[in-house]
N, C-alpha and C positions, 0 to 999 in steps of 0.2 A: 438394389435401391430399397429405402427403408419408407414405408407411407410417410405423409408430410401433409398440415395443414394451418392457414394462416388467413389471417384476415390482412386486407391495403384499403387505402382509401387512395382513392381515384379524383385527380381533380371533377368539381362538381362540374365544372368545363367541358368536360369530355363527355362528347353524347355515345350513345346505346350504341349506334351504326359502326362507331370509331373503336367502341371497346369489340365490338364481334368483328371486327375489321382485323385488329390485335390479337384476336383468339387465332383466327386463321392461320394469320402470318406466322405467330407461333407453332402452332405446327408444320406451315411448309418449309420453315429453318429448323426444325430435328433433324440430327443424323441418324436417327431410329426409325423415320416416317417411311411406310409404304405405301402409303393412302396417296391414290390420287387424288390432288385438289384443282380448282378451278376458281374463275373468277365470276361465277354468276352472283346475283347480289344473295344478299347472306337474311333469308326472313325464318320464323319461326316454323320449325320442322325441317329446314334442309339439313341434309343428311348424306353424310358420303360411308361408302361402305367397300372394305376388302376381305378377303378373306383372313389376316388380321388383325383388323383396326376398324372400326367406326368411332365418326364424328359426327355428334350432331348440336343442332340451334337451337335453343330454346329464347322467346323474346314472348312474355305477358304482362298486358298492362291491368295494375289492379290498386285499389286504394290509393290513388296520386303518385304510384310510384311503377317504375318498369321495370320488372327482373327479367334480366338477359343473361346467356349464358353459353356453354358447351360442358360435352362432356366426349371425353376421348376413351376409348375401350382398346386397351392391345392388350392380344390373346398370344399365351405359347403353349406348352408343352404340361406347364403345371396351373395354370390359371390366368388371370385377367389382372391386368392392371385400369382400374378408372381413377383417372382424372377430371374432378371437374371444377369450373372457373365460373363462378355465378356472382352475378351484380344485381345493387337493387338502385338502379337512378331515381334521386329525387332531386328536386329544385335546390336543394343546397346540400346534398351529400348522394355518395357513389361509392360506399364499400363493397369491394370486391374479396369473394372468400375462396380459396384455391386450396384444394383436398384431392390426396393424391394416396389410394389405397391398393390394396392388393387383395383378390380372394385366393387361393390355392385349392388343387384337385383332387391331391396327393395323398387325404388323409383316409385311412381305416375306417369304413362305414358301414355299419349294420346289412346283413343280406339279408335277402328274404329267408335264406336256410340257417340264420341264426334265430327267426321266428317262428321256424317250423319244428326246430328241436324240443320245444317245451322249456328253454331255457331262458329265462329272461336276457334279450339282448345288452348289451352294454348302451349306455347312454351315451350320447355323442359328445360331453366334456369330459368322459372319461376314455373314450377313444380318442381325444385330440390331445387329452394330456398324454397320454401314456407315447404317444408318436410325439410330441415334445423331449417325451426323457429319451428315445432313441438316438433324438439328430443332435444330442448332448455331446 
């Protein structure tokens, strides 16, 4: 899977409750989800957590308007995928922006025993590039 991110508008209709209602249900219809979920009500800071995956709520009201959200963390073997689904409700609009990245673990990074050589270490865009031209 390749990151991915976009902006929707949300009818202005649709309250904060109902969009974090829809974050949920989206995750417990993945066939990827480990996370157990539940149906306690959904306020700012709840937070579910596995040894995979966490999900949590975010819901702030500020300047006439409420940004609510999630963000979903699945972890494997080489890094973390976040997703997250953040709305700003106002009285006449609800764009919601959904960003779906990936960090990796995998890459060539400086040790302490290439500081202690007297050699200047390689700098970390040229240890990422150079493991770019490997998996070429």
């Amino acid at each position: 899977m390749i990151g991915f991110n976009t902006v929707l508008p949300l009818s202005a209709d649709t309250s904060v409750d109902r969009f974090l209602e829809l974050c949920r249900q989206w995750q417990q219809g993945s066939p990827h989800r480990t996370l157990p979920l539940d149906s306690r009500p959904i306020h700012d800071g709840l937070r579910y957590d596995s040894d995979l995956e966490s999900l949590e709520f975010v819901r702030v009201e500020a300047d006439g308007a409420v940004h609510c959200g999630v963000r979903h963390v699945r972890r494997d073997e080489e890094g973390e995928w976040w997703t997250d689904v953040v709305g700003c409700k106002k009285a006449d609009e609800f764009p919601v922006a959904i960003v779906s990245s990936r960090s990796r673990f995998d890459l060539d990074a400086p040790t302490s025993s290439d500081f202690s050589s007297g050699k200047p270490a390689p700098c970390l865009t040229t240890a990422c590039s150079s493991k770019r031209r490997q998996n070429r």
